[in-house]
N, C-alpha and C positions, 0 to 999 in steps of 0.2 A: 681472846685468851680466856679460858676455865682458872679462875683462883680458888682457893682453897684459906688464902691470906691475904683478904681484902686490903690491910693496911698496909704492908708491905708491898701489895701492886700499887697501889695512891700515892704510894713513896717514888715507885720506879716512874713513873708516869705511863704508863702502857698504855695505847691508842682505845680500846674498846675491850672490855673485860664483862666476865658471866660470873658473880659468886655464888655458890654453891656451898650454903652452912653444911659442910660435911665433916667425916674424918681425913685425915692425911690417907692418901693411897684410894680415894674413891672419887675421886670429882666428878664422874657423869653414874655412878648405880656402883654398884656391887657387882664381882666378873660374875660372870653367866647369865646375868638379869639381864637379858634381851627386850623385855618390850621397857623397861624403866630407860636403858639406857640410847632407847632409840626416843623415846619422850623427850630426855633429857638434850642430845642433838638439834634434836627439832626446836628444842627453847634454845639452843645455842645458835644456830641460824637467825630466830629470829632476834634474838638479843643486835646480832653482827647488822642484819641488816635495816635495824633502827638507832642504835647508839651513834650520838657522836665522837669527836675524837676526845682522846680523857674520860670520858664516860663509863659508867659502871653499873649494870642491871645487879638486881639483886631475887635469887631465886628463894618463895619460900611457900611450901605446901605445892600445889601445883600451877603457881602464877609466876610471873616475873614482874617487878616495882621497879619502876624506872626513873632517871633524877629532873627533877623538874626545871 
């Protein structure tokens, strides 16, 4: 899952989560930004297939930080 409201997913318990510091209404780019938002996929992938269950990467500048 893509949040936008980390603390509110931590609440639900959601299995594997990607936060995204963005605004409400952009969670992978801004519409028409094609290569930002295929970037942004590609770190969703790998987010999914490394997090455990409850887990929560956190996107910032062009990495993702992961819980230790």
């Amino acid at each position: 899952m893509v949040t936008l409201l980390p603390e509110t997913t931590r609440k639900l318990g959601v299995p594997r989560t990607l936060h995204f510091p963005r605004p409400l209404g952009t969670p992978i780019g801004r519409p028409g930004d094609r290569q930002a938002q295929a970037r942004d996929l590609e770190l969703c992938l790998q987010a999914a297939a490394r997090l455990g269950r409850e887990e929560m990467a956190e996107y910032s500048g062009d990495e993702l930080s992961y819980p230790v």
